[in-house]
FIDRENMAR-787569 format. One record per residue: residue number from 0; residue in one letter; x, y, z of N, C-alpha, C, O, CB in turn. Coordinates in steps of 0.1 Angstrom, whole numbers, always signed. Glycine has a CB too. Example, Ala and Ser with C-alpha at 12.3 -4.5 7.8 and 13.67 -1.06 7.14 Angstrom:
<seros>
num: 0&residuo: a&n_xx: +132&n_yy: -57&n_zz: +78&ca_xx: +123&ca_yy: -45&ca_zz: +78&c_xx: +132&c_yy: -33&c_zz: +78&o_xx: +142&o_yy: -33&o_zz: +85&cb_xx: +113&cb_yy: -45&cb_zz: +90
num: 1&residuo: s&n_xx: +128&n_yy: -22&n_zz: +71&ca_xx: +137&ca_yy: -11&ca_zz: +71&c_xx: +129&c_yy: +0&c_zz: +79&o_xx: +134&o_yy: +11&o_zz: +80&cb_xx: +141&cb_yy: -6&cb_zz: +57
</seros>
This chain:
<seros>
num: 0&residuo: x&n_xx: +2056&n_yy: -49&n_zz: -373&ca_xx: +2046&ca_yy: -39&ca_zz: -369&c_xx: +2042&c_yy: -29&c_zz: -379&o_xx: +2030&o_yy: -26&o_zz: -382&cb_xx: +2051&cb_yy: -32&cb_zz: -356
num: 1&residuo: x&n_xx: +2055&n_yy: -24&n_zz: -387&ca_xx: +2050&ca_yy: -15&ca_zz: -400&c_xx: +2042&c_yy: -20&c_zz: -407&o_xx: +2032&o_yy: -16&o_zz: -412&cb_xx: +2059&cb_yy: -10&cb_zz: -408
num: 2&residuo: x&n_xx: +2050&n_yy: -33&n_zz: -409&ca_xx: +2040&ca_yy: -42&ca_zz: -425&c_xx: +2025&c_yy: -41&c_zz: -420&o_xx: +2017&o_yy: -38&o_zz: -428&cb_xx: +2044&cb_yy: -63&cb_zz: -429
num: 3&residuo: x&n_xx: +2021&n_yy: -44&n_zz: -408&ca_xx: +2008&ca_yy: -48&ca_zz: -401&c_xx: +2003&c_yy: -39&c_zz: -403&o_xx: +1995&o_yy: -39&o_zz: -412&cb_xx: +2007&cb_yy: -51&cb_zz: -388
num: 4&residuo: x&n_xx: +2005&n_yy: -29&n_zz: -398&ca_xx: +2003&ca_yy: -10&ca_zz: -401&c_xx: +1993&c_yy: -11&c_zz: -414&o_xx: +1981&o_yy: -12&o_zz: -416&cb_xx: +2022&cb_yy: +1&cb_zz: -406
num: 5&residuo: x&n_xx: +2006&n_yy: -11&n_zz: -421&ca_xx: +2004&ca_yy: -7&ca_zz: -439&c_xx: +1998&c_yy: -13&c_zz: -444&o_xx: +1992&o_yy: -8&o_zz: -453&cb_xx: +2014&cb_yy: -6&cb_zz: -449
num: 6&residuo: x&n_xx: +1996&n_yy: -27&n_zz: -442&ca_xx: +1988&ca_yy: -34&ca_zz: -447&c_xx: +1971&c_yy: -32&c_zz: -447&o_xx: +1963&o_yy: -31&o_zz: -456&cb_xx: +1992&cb_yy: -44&cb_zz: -442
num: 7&residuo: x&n_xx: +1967&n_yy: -31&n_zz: -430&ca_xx: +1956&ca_yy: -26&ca_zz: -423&c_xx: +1946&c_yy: -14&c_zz: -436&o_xx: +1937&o_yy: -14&o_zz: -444&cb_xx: +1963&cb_yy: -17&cb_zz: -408
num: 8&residuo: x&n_xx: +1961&n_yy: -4&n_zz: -429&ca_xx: +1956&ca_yy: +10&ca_zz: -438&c_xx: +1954&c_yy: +8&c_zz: -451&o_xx: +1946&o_yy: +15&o_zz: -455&cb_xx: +1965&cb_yy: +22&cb_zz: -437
num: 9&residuo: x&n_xx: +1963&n_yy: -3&n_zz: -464&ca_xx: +1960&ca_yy: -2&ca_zz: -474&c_xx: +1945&c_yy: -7&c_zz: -477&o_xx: +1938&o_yy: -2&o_zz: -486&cb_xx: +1968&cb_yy: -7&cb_zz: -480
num: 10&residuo: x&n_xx: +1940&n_yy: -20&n_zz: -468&ca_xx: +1927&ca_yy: -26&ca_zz: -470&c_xx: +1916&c_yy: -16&c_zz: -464&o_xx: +1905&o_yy: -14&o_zz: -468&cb_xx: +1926&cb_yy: -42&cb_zz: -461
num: 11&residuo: x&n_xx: +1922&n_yy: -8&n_zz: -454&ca_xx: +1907&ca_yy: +3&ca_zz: -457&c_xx: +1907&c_yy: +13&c_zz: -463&o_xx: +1897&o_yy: +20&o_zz: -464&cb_xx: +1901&cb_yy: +10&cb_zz: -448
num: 12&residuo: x&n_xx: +1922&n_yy: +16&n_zz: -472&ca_xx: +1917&ca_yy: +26&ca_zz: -484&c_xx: +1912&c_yy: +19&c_zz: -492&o_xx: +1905&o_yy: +26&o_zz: -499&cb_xx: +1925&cb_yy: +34&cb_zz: -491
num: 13&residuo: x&n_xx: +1912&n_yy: +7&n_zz: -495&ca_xx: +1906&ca_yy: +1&ca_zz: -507&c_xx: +1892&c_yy: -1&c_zz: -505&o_xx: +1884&o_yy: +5&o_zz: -512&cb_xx: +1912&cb_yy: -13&cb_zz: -511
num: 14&residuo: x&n_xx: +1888&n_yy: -11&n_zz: -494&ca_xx: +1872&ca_yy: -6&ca_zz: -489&c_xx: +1870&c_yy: +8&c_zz: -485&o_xx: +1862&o_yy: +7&o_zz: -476&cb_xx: +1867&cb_yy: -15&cb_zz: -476
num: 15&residuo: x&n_xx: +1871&n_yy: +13&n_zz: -485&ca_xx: +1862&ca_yy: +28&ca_zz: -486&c_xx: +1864&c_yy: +35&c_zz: -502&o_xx: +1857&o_yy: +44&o_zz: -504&cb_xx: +1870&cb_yy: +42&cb_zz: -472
num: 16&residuo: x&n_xx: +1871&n_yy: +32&n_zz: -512&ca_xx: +1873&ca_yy: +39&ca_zz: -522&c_xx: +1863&c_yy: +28&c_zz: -531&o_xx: +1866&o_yy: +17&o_zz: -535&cb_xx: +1889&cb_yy: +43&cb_zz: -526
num: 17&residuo: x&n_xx: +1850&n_yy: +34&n_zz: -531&ca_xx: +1838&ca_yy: +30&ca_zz: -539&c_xx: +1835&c_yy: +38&c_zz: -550&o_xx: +1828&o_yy: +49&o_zz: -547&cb_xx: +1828&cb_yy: +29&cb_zz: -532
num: 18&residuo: x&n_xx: +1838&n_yy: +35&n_zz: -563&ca_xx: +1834&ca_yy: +50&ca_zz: -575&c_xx: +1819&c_yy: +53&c_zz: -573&o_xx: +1814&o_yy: +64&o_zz: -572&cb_xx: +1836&cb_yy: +44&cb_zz: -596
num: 19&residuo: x&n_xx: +1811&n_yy: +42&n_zz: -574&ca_xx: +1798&ca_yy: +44&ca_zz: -573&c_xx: +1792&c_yy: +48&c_zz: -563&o_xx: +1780&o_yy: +47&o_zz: -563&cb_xx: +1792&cb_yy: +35&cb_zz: -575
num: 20&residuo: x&n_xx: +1798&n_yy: +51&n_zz: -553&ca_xx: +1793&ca_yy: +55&ca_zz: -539&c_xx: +1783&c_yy: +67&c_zz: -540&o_xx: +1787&o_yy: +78&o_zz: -544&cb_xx: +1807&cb_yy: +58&cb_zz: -529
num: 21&residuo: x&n_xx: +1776&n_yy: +66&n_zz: -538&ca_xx: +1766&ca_yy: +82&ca_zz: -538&c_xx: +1755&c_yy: +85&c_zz: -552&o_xx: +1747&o_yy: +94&o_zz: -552&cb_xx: +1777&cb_yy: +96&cb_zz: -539
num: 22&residuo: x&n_xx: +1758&n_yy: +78&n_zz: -560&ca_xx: +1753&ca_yy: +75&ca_zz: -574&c_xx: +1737&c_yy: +71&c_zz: -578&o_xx: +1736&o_yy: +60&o_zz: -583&cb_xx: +1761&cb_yy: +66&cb_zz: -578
num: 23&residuo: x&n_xx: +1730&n_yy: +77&n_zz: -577&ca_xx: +1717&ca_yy: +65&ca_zz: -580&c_xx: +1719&c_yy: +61&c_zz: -593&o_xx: +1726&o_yy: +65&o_zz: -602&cb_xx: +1699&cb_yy: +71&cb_zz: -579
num: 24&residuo: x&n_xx: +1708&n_yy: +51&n_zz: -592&ca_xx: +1707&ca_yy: +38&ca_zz: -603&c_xx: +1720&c_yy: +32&c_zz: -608&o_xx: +1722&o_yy: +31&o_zz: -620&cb_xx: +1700&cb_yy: +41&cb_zz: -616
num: 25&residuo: x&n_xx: +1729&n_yy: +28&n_zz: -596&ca_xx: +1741&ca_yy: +23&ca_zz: -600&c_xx: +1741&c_yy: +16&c_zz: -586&o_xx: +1742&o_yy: +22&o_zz: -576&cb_xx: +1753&cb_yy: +34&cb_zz: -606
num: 26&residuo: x&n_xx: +1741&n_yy: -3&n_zz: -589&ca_xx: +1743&ca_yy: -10&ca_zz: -576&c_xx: +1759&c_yy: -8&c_zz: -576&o_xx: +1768&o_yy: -6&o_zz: -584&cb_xx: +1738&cb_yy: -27&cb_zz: -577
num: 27&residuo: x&n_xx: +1759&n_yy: -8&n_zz: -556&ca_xx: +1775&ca_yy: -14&ca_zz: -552&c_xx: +1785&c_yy: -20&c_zz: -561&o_xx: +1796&o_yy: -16&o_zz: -560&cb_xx: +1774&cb_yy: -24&cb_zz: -543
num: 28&residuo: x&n_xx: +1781&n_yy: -31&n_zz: -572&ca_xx: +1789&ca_yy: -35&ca_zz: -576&c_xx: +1790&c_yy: -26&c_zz: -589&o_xx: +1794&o_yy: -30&o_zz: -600&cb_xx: +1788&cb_yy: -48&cb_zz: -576
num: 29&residuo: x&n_xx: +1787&n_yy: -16&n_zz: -588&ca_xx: +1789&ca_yy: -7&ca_zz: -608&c_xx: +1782&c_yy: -11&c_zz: -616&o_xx: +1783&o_yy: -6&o_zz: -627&cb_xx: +1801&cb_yy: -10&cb_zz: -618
num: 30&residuo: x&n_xx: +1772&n_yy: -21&n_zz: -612&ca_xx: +1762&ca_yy: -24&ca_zz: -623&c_xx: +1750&c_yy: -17&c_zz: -623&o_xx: +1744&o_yy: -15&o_zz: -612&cb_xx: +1758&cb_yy: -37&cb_zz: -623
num: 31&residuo: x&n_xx: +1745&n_yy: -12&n_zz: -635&ca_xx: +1733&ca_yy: -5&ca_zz: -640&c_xx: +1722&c_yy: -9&c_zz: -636&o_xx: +1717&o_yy: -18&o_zz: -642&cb_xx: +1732&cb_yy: -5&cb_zz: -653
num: 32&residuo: x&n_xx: +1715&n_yy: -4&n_zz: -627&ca_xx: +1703&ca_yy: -10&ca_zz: -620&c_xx: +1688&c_yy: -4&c_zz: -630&o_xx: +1681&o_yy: +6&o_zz: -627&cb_xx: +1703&cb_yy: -3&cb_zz: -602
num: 33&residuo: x&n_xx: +1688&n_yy: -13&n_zz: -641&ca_xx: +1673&ca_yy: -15&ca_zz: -651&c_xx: +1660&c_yy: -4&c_zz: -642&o_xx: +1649&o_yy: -10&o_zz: -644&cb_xx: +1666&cb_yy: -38&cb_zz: -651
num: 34&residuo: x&n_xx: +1659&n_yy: +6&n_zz: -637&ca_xx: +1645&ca_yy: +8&ca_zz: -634&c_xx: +1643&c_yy: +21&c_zz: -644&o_xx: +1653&o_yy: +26&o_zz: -651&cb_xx: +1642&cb_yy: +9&cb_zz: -617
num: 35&residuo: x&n_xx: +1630&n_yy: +27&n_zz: -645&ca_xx: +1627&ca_yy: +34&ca_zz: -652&c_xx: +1624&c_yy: +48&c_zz: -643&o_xx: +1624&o_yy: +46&o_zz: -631&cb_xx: +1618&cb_yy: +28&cb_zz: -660
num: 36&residuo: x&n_xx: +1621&n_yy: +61&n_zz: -646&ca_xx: +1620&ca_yy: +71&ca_zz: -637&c_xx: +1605&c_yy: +66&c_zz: -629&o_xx: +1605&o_yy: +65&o_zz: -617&cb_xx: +1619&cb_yy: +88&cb_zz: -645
num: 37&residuo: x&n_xx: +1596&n_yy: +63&n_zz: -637&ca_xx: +1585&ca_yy: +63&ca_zz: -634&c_xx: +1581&c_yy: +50&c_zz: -621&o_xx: +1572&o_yy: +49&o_zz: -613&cb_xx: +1578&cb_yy: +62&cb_zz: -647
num: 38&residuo: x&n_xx: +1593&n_yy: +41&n_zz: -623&ca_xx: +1593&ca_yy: +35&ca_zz: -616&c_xx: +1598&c_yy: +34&c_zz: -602&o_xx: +1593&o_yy: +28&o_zz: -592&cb_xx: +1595&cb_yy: +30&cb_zz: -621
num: 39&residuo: x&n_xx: +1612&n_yy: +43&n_zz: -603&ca_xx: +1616&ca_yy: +49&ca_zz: -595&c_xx: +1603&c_yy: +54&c_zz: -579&o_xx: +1603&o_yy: +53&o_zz: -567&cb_xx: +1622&cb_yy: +60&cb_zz: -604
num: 40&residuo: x&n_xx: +1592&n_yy: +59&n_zz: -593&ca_xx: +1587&ca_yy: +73&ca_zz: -584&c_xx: +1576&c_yy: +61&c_zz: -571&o_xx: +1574&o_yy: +62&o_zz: -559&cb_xx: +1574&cb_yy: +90&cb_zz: -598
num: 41&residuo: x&n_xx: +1572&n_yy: +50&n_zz: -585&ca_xx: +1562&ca_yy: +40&ca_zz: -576&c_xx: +1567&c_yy: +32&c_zz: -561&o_xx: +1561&o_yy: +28&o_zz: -551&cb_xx: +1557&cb_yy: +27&cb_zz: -588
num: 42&residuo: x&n_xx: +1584&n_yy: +33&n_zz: -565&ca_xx: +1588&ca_yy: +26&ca_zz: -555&c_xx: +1592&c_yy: +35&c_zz: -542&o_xx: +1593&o_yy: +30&o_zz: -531&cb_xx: +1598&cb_yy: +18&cb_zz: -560
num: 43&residuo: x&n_xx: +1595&n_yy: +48&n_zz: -544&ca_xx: +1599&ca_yy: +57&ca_zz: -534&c_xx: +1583&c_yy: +57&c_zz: -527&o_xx: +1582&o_yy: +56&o_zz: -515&cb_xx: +1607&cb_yy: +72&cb_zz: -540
num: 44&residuo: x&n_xx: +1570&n_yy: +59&n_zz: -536&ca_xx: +1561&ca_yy: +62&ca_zz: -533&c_xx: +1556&c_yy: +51&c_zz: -524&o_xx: +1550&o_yy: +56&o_zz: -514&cb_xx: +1556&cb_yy: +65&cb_zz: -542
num: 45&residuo: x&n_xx: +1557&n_yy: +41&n_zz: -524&ca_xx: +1553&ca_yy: +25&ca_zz: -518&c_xx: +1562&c_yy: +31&c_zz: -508&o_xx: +1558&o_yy: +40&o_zz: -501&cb_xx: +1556&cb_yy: +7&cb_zz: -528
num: 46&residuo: x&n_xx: +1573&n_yy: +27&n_zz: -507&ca_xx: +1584&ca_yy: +30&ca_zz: -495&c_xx: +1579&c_yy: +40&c_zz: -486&o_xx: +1577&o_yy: +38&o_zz: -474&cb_xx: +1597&cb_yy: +35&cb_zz: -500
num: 47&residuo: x&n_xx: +1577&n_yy: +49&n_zz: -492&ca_xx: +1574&ca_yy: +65&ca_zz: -479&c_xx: +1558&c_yy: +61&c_zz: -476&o_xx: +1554&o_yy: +63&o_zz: -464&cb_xx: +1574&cb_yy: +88&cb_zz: -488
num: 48&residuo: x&n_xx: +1551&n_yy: +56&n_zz: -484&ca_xx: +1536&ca_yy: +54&ca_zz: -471&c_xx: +1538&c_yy: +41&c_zz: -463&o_xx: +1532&o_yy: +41&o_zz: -452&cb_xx: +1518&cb_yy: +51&cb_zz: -480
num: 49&residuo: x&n_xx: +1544&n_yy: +31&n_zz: -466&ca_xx: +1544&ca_yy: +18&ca_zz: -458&c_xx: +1553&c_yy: +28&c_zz: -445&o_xx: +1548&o_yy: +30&o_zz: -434&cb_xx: +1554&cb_yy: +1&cb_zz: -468
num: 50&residuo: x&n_xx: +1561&n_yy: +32&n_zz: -447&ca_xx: +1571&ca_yy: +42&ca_zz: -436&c_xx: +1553&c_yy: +52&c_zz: -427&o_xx: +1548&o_yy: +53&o_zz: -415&cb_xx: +1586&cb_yy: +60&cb_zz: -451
num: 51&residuo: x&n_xx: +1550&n_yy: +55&n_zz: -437&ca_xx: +1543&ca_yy: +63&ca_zz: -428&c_xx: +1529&c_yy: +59&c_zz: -424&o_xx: +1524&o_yy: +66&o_zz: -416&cb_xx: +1541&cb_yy: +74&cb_zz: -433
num: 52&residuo: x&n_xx: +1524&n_yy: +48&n_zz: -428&ca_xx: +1519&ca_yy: +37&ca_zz: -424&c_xx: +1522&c_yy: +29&c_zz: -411&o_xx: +1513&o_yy: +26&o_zz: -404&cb_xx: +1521&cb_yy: +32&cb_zz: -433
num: 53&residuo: x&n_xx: +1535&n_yy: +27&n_zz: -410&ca_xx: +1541&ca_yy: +19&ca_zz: -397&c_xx: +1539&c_yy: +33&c_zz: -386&o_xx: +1531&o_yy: +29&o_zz: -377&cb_xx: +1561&cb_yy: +14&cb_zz: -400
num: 54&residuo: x&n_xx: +1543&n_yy: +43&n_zz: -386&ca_xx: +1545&ca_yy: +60&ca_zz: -381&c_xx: +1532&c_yy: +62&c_zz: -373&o_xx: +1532&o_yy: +65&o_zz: -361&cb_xx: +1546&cb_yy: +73&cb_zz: -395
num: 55&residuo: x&n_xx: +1520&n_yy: +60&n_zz: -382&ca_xx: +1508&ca_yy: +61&ca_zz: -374&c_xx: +1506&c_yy: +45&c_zz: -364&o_xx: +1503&o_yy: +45&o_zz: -352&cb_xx: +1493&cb_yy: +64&cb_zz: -387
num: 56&residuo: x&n_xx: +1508&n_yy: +36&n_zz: -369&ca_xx: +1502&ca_yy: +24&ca_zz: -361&c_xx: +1509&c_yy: +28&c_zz: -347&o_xx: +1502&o_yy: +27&o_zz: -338&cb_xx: +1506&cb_yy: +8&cb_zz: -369
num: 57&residuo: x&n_xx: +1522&n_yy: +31&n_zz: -345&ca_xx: +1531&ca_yy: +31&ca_zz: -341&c_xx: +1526&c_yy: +42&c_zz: -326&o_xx: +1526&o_yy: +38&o_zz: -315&cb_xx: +1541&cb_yy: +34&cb_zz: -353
num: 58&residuo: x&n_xx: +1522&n_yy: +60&n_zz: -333&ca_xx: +1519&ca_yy: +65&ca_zz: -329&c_xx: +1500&c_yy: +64&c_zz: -321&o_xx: +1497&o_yy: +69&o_zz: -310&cb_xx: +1525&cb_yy: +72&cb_zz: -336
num: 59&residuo: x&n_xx: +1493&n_yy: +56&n_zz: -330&ca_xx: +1482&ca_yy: +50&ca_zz: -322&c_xx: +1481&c_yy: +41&c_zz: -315&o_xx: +1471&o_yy: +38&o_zz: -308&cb_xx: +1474&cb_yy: +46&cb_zz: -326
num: 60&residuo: x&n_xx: +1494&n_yy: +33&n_zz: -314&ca_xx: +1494&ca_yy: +24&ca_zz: -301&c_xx: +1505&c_yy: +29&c_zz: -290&o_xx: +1508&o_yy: +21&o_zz: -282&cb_xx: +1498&cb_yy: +9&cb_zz: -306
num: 61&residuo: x&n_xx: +1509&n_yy: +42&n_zz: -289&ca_xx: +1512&ca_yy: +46&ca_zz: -279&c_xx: +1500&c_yy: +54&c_zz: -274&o_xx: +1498&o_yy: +54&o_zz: -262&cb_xx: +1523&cb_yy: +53&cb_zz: -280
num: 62&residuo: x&n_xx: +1493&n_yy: +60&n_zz: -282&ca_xx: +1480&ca_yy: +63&ca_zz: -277&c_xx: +1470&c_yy: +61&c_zz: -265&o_xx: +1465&o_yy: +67&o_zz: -255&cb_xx: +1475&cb_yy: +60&cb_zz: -285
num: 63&residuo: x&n_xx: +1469&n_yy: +46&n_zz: -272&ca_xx: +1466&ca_yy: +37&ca_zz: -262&c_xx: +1468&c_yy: +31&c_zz: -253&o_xx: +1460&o_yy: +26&o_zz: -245&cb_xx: +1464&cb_yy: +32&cb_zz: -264
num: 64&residuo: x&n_xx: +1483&n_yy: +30&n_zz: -253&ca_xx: +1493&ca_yy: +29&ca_zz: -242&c_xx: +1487&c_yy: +38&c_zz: -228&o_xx: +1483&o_yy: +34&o_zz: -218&cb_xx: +1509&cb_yy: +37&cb_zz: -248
num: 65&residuo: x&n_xx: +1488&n_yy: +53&n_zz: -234&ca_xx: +1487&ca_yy: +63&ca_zz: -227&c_xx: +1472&c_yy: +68&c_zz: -220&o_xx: +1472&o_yy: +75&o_zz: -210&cb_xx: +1493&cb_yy: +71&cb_zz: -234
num: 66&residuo: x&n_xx: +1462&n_yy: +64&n_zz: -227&ca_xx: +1450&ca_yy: +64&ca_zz: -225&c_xx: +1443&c_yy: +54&c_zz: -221&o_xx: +1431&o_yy: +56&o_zz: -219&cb_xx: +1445&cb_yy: +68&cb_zz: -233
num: 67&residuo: x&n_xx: +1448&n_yy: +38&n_zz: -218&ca_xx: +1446&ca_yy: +32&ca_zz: -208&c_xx: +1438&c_yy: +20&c_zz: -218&o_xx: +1433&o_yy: +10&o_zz: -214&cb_xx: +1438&cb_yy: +41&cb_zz: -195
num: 68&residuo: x&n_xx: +1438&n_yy: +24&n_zz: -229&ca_xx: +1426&ca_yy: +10&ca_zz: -230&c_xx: +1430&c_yy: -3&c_zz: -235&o_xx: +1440&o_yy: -3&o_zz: -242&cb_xx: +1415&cb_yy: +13&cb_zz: -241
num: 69&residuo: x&n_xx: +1425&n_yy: -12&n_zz: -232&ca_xx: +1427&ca_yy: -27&ca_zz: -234&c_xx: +1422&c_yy: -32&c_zz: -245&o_xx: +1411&o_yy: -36&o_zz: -241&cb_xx: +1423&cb_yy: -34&cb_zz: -223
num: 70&residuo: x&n_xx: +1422&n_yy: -34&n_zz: -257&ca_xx: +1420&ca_yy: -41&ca_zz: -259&c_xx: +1423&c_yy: -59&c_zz: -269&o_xx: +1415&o_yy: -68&o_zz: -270&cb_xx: +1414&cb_yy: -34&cb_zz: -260
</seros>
């Protein structure tokens, strides 16, 4: 029952102890992820309007939900 224990608890200190954890431009596995700042900025930028893109469709079809129309 101890060994089971200790064993358990050693495999989730090991998965949870990630150096790179919190780090940008560094993948999960510690490898150096090639992008550039500028690129960075195109891709956060693409990301947050497709986000807010989905946000309106999202919120205009409850709209319409709510105001009855069919089409």
């Amino acid at each position: 029952m101890k060994i089971r224990l200790l064993s358990l608890f050693l495999i989730l200190f090991i998965a949870a102890c990630n150096p790179y954890k919190g780090f940008k431009g560094v993948s999960k596995k510690g490898m150096k992820t090639s992008t550039t700042p500028s690129q960075e900025l195109r891709d956060d930028y693409k990301s947050s309007s497709k986000k807010m893109n989905r946000r309106y469709k999202r919120e205009m079809k409850r709209n319409k939900k709510r105001l009855g129309h069919s089409e």
